[in-house]
C-alpha positions in Angstrom: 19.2 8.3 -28.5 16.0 9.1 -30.7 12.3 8.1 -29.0 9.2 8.0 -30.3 5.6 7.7 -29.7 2.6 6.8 -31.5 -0.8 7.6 -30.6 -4.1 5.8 -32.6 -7.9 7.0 -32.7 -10.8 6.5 -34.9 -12.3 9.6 -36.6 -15.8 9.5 -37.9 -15.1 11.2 -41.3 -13.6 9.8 -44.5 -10.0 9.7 -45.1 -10.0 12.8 -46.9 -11.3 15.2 -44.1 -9.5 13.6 -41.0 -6.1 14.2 -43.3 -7.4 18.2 -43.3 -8.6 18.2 -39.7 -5.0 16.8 -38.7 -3.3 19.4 -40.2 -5.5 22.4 -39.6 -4.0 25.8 -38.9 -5.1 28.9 -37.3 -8.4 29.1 -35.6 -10.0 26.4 -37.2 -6.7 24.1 -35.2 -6.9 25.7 -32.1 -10.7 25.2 -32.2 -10.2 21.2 -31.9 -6.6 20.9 -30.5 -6.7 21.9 -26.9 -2.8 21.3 -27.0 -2.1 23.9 -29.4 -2.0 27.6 -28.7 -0.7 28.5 -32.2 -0.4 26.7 -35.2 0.6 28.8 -38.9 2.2 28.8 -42.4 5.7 30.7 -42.2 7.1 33.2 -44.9 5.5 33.3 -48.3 3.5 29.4 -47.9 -0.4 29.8 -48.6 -0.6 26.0 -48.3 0.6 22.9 -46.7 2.8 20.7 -48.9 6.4 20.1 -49.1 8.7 22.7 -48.0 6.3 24.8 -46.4 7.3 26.0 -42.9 4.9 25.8 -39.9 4.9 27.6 -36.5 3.5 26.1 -33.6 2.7 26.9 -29.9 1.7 24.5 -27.6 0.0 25.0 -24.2 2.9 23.8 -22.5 5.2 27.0 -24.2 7.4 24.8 -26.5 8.0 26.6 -29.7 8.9 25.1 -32.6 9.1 25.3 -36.8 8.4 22.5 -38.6 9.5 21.9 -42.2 6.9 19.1 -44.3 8.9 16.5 -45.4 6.4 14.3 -47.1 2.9 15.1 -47.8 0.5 12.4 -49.4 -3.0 14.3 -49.0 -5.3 12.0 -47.3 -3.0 9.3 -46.5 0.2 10.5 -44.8 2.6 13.6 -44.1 6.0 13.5 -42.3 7.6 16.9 -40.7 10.6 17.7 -38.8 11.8 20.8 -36.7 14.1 23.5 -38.3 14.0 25.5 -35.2 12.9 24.7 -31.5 13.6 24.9 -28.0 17.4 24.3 -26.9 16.3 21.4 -24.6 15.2 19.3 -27.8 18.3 18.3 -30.3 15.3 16.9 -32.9 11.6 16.1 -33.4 9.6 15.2 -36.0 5.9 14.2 -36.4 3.7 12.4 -38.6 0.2 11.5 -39.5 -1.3 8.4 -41.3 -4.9 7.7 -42.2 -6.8 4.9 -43.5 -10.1 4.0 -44.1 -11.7 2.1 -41.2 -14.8 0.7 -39.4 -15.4 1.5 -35.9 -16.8 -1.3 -33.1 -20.7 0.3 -34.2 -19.4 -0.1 -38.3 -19.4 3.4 -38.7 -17.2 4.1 -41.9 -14.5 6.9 -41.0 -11.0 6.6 -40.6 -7.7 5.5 -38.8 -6.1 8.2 -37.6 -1.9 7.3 -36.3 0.0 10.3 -35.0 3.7 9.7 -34.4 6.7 11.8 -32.7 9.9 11.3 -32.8 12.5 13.5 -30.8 16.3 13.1 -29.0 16.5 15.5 -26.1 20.1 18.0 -26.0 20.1 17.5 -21.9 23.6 15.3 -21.6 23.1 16.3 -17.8 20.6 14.3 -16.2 19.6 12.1 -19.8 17.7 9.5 -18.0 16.0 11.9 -15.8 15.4 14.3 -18.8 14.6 11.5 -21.3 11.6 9.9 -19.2 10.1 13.6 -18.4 9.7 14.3 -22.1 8.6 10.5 -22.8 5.9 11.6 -20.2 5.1 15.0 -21.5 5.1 14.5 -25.0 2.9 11.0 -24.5 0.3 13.0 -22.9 0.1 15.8 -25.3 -0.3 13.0 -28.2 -3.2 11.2 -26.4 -4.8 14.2 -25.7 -4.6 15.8 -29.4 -5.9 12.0 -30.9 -8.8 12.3 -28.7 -9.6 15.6 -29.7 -9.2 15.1 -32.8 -11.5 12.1 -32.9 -14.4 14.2 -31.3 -13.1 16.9 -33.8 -15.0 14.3 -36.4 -18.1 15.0 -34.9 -18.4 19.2 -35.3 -20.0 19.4 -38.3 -19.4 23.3 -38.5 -15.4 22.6 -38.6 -15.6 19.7 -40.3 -17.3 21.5 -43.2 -14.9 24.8 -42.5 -12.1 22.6 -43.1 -13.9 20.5 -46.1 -13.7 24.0 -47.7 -10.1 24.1 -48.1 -10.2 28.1 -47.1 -7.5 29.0 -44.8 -9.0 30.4 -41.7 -8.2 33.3 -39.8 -4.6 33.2 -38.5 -3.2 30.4 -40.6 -0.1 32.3 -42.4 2.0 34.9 -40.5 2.4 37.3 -43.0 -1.6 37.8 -42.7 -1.5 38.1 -39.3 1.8 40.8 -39.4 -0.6 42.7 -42.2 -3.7 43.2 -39.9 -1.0 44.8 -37.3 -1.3 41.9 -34.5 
């Protein structure tokens, strides 16, 4: 039976830049998300859109593609797995943002990530099913956080305002400098 989780955190940028931040790849994601190890365009993608294949890494070793789905720049983006660990049968996240206030009225933005996932474990299901509920819970808190003190590096937030891919962000790049 599918799960899923939703995790909520304010991001002191506009709309706009906390959609980029969310979906930042190579070193400029792995500069903010301390849950992600790896996180790149597949095959021949230069950009993030629909249809375009992501790799990720995650500190815990789960490996997984994702496809995009939907993608509504600065407002919301939908993505499922193609390929992941045998343990997992699907997953998909999400991101929405709005334009918000925090508690001091400081314009920025609500940032909602959201996974969904069914475990392939039919030994031990409840067992297996609260262990990822746990896992996967944690890893979304933790990347909302981050993400929301993300707002506050000027330095990235202006790297990513840029729209420039940064170093390690497609595959093919990486496979042409010989890493």
């Amino acid at each position: 039976m599918p799960q899923q989780l939703e995790s909520t955190a304010f991001v002191p940028v506009d709309p706009a830049t906390a959609f980029a931040l969310a979906h930042a790849l190579g070193d400029d994601r792995t500069a903010w998300d301390p849950t992600v190890v790896r996180r790149m365009l597949l095959r021949e993608h230069r950009a993030l859109g629909p249809g375009a294949l992501v790799f990720e890494r995650v500190r815990n070793g789960r490996r997984s593609i994702l496809e995009i789905e939907v993608w509504h720049p600065g407002e919301l983006s939908s993505a499922r797995m193609v390929k992941g660990p045998f343990w997992l049968g699907d997953y998909g996240e999400g991101w929405r943002v709005r334009p918000a206030r925090d508690g001091l009225g400081r314009e920025g933005a609500e940032v909602t990530g959201k996974i969904t996932w069914r475990h392939a474990l039919p030994l031990l299901a409840d067992a297996a099913a609260a262990a990822m509920r746990a896992a996967f819970r944690a890893e979304l808190d933790e990347r909302l956080a981050a993400l929301a003190a993300a707002g506050e590096d000027a330095a990235l937030v202006e790297r990513v305002r840029s729209g420039r891919l940064p170093a390690n962000a497609r595959h093919r790049d990486r496979q042409a400098a010989g890493r």
